[in-house]
C-alpha angles and dihedrals in degrees: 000000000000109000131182116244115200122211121343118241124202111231113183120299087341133079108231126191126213114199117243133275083261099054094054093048090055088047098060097046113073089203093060108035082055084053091050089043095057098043087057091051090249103151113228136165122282122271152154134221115236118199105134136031094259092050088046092050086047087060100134115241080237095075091059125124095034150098133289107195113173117256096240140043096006115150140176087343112320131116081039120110123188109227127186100169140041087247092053090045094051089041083045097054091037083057090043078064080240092283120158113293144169109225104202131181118218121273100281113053112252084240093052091059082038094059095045082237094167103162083055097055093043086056099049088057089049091059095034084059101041081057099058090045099051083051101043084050097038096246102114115100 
């Protein structure tokens, strides 16, 4: 994945690179790191941005059961509320103070558990393996 490097330090007897002022930004805000992520063809699970109460009431039945972390400023788990229901999601977002958020599903789609697809299930953890391998080895692009 192609990524832009700021200025060079010098560190000792090594050149290291910091990543520019952007790619931090885009680090510390969920919505836009997703958006990054899908641009460069990086699966992830399925999710919506919620910033305002009509994107909060279009928030698709698949994401549910899931997750809404706020966009900003989220760590080791705050900012991060479990939500099985509309009515959680809407009282969520109301205890988040409606800040920006990214409501997310797991990582199977609730229809897909629904439907008993199994095969599809068992795909999506196949691909979801041979991409961490291909990380954790240097091999994704």
């Amino acid at each position: 994945m192609p990524v832009a490097l700021g200025p060079r330090i010098r560190g000792g007897d090594e050149w290291e690179a910091y990543s520019a002022a952007a790619s931090v930004a885009v680090c510390q805000d969920r919505a836009a790191e997703k958006a990054l992520f899908m641009r460069c063809g990086v699966p992830c699970a399925p999710y919506a941005v919620i910033e305002t109460a009509t994107q909060l009431t279009a928030v698709s039945d698949d994401l549910l059961p899931g997750i809404l972390k706020t966009a900003r400023m989220g760590y080791d788990g705050k900012g991060q509320v479990r939500v099985s229901t509309r009515a959680e999601l809407a009282t969520a977002w109301a205890g988040l103070k409606n800040v920006a958020c990214v409501g997310g599903s797991w990582v199977t789609p609730a229809s897909a558990v629904q439907a008993g697809d199994w095969a599809k299930i068992e795909a999506l953890a196949r691909d979801a393996a041979e991409l961490a391998k291909a990380l954790s080895q240097g091999e994704a692009n």
